[in-house]
FIGUMAR-829409 format. One record per residue (C-alpha): residue in one letter; residue number from 1; x, y negated, z. Coordinates in nm, 2 decimals, padded with zeros to 4 digits, always signed. Each point is the difference from the previous one (the first is absolute). Layout:
N
   gulo   paza        x        y        z
      A    NUM        X        Y        Z
...
***
This chain:
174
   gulo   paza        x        y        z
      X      1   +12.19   -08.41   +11.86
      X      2   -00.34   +00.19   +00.04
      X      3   -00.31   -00.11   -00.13
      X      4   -00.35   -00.09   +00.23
      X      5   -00.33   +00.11   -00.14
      X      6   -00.24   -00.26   -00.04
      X      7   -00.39   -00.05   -00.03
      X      8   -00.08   -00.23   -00.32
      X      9   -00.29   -00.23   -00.01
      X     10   -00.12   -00.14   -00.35
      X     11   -00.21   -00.32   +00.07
      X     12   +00.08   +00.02   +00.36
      X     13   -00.01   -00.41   +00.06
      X     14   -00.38   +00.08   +00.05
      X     15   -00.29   +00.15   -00.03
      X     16   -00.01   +00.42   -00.01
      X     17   +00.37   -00.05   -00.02
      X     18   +00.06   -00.20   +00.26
      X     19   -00.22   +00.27   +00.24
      X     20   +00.19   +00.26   -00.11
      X     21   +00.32   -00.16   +00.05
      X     22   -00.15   -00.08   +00.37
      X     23   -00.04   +00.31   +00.08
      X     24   +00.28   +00.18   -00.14
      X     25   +00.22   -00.27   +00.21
      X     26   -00.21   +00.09   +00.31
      X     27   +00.09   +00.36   -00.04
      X     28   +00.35   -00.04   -00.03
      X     29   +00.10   -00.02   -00.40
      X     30   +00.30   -00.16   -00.15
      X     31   -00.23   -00.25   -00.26
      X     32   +00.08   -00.12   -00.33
      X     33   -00.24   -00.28   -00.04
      X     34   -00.08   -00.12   -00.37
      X     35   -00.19   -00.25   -00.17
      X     36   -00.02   -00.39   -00.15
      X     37   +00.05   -00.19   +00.27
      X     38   +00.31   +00.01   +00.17
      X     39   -00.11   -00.25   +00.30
      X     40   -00.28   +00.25   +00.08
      X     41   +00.24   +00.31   -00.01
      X     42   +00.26   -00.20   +00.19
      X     43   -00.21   -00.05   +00.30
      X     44   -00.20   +00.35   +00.01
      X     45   +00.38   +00.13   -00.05
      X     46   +00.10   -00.19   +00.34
      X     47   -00.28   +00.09   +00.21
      X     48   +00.00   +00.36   -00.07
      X     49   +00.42   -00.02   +00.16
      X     50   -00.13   -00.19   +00.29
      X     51   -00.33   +00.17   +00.07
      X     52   +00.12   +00.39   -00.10
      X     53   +00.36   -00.02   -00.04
      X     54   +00.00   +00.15   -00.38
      X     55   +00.21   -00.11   -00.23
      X     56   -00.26   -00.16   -00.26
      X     57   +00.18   -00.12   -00.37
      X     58   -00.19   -00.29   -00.20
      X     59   +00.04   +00.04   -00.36
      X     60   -00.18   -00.29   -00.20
      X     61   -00.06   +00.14   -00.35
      X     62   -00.33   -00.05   -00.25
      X     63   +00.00   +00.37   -00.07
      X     64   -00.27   -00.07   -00.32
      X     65   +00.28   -00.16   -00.17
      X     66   +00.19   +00.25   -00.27
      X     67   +00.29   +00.14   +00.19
      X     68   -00.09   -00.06   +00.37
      X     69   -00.02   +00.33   +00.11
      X     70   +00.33   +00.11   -00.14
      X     71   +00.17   -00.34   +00.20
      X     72   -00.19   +00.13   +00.34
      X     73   +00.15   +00.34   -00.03
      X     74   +00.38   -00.15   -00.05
      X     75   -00.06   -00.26   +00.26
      X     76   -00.06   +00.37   +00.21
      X     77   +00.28   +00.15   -00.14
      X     78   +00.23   -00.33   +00.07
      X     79   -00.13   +00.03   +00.39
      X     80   +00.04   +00.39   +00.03
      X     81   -00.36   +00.01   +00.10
      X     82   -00.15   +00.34   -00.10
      X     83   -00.45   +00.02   -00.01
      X     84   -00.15   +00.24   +00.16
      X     85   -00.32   -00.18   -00.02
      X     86   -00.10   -00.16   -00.30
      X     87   -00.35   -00.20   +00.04
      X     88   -00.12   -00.15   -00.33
      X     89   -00.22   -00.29   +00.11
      X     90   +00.08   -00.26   -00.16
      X     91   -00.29   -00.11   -00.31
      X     92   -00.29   -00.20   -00.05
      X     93   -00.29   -00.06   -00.19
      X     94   -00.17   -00.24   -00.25
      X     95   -00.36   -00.09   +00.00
      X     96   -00.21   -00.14   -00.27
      X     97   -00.14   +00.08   -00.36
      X     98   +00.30   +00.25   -00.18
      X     99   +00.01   -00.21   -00.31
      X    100   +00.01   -00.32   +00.21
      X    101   +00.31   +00.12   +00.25
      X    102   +00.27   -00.13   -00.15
      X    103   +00.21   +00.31   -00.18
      X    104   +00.33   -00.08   +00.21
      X    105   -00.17   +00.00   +00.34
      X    106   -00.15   +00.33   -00.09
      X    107   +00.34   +00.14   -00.16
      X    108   +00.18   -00.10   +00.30
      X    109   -00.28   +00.17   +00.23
      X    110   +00.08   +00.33   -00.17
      X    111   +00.40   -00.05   -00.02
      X    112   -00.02   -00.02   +00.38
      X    113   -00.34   +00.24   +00.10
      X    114   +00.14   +00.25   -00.23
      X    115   +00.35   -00.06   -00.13
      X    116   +00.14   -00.11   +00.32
      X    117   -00.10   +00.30   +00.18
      X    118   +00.09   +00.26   -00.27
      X    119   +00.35   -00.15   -00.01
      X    120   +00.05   -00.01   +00.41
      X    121   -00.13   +00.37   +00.00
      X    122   +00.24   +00.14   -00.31
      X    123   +00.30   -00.19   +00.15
      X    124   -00.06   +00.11   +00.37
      X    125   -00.18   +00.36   -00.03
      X    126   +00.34   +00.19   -00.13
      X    127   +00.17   -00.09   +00.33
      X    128   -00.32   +00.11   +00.22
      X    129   +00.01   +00.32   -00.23
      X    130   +00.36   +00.05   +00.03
      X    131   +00.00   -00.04   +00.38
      X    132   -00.31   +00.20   +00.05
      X    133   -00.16   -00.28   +00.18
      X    134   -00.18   -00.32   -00.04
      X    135   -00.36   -00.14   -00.09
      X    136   -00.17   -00.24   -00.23
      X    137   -00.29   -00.17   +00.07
      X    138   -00.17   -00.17   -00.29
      X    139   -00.23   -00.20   +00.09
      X    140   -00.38   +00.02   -00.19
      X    141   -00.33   -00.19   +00.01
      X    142   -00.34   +00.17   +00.02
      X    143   -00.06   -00.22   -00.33
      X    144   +00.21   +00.25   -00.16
      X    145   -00.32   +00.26   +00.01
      X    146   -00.20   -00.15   -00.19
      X    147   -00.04   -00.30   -00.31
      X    148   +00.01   -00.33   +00.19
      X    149   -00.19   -00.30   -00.22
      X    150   +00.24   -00.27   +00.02
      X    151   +00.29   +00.17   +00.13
      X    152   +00.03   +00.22   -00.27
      X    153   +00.43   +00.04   -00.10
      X    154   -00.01   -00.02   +00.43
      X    155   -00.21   +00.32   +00.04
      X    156   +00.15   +00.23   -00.29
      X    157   +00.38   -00.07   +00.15
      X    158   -00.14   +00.05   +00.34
      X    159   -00.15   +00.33   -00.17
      X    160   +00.35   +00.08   -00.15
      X    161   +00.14   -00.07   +00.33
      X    162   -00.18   +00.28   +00.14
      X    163   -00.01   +00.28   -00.26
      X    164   +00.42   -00.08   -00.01
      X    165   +00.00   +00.04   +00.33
      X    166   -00.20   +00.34   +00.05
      X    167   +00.18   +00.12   -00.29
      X    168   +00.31   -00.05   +00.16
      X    169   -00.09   +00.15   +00.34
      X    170   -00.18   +00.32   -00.20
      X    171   +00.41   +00.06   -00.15
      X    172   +00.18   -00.09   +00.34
      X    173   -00.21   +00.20   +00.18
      X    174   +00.02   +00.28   -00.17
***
């Protein structure tokens, strides 16, 4: 039994996500659609069959939550579904005095701006390195170049998301 390279969206139920899932569906790419809500992913799933004939894989999975990114890579490995295209969308961002956020919101935020991303990457670059192909887009915020005043823990991940991500293009590249 082969295996069929896929495109995976983090946060794809909407926003960014949801775009790039869009247009990766309107240019042909086997999708692997992930985020919260399953209803959401269900339905873009469906559509992108009907409208673009892709096969297009729902996976419902909180990937802030200890673990998650480990259970999205066997759920992969259970389908035979091999990413060539890793998009790490999926995050958000809290608002408000730092030392009024509650500390749980904010630790969550990180788990899935930074951790989440850092796992998908570790667990999915070998295979892209191994294969000689593959690409990872990790998705950034212009709020990552400078100190944002109430978005503070949201603009230094969105800063780590960027330095990890040109550090890792500098060593592939090369």
């Amino acid at each position: 039994m082969s295996q069929t390279s896929y495109a995976l969206v983090t946060g794809a139920s909407s926003g960014i996500g949801e775009c790039f899932a869009r247009a990766l569906a309107g240019r042909g790419h086997n999708l692997v659609l992930v985020a919260r809500t399953k209803s959401k992913l269900e339905a873009l799933a469906e559509e992108f069959r009907k409208q673009h004939s892709v096969p297009a894989e729902p996976v419902e999975i909180d990937l802030s939550a200890s673990g998650a990114a480990e259970r999205l890579v066997r759920i992969l490995e259970e389908r035979r579904i091999v990413i060539d295209l890793l998009v790490n969308n999926a995050g958000f961002g809290a608002r408000g005095k730092f030392w009024e956020l509650p500390l749980d919101r904010q630790a969550q935020m990180i788990r899935l701006n930074l951790g989440a991303l850092v796992e998908l990457t570790h667990l999915l670059l070998p295979a892209m390195a191994a294969q000689r192909r593959g690409a990872i887009i990790n998705v950034s915020s212009t709020a990552g170049f400078q100190p944002v005043p109430y978005t503070s823990a949201y603009a230094a991940s969105k800063a780590f998301v960027t330095s990890f991500s040109e550090g890792l293009a500098v060593w592939f590249m090369s």
